[in-house]
C-alpha positions in Angstrom: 0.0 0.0 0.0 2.8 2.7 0.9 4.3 2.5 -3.0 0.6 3.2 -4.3 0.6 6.2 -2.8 4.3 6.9 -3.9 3.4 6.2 -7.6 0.6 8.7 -7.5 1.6 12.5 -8.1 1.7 14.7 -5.1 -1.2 16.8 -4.1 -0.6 19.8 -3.6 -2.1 21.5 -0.2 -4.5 24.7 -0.7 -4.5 26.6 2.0 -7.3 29.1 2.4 -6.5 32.5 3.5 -9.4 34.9 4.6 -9.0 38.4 4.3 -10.6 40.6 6.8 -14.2 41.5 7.2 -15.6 44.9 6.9 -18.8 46.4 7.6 -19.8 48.2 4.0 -22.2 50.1 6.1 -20.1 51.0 8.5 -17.3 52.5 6.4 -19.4 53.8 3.7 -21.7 56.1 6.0 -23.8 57.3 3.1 -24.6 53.4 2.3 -28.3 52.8 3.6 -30.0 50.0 4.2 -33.3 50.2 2.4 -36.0 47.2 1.4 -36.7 48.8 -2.0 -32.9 48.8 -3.0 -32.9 45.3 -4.5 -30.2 45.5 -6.2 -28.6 46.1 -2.9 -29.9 43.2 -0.9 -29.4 40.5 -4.0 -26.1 40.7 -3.0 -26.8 39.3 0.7 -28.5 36.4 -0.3 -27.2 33.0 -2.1 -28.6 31.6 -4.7 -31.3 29.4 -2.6 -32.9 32.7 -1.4 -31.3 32.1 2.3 -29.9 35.2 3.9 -25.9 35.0 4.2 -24.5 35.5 7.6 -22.3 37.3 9.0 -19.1 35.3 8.8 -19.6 35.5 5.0 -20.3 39.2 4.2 -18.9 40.6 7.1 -21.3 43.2 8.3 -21.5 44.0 12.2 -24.5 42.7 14.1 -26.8 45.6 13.9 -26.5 45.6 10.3 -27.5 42.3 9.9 -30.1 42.5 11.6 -31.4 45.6 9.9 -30.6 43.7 6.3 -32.4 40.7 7.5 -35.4 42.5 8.5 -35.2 44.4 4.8 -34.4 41.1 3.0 -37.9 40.0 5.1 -39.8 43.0 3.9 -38.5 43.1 0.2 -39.9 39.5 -0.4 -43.0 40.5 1.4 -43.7 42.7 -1.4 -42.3 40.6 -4.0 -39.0 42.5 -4.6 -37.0 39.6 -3.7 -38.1 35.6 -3.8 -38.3 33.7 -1.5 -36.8 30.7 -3.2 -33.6 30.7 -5.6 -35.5 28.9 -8.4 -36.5 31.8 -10.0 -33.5 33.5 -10.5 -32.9 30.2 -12.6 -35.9 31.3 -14.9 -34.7 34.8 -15.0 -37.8 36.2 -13.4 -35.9 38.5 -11.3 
């Protein structure tokens, strides 16, 4: 067993190196968080339609919570889906 793994080509490692996490809306002060800015929220949600947290955007806790609450009200009104499947369409 040893020389089979000999005889195959090394792997090589990737390491993953995170850079650091911002809050957009706390450096950018004229940045609002607003349910009718779409465009704006699209970018907080994954393809699914779930909400992205923290560790992956980076915002501070009160912004989050403020997106999620405008993420909430944009699909409310239909701004946003609920579901990824019809960004597959090309609905929105």
């Amino acid at each position: 067993m040893p020389q089979e793994r000999q005889d195959r080509p090394e792997r090589q490692e990737r390491r993953f190196y995170s850079r650091p996490k911002f809050c957009q809306f706390c450096s950018d002060k004229e940045l609002k968080i607003d349910y009718k800015k779409a465009d704006l929220l699209k970018r907080f949600i994954t393809d699914e339609g779930k909400i992205r947290p923290r560790r992956q955007t980076g915002t501070c806790a009160r912004h989050q919570r403020e997106l999620a609450s405008a993420i909430k009200r944009a699909r409310h009104i239909a701004l946003l889906p609920f579901t990824g499947k019809y960004w597959e369409d090309g609905h929105f």
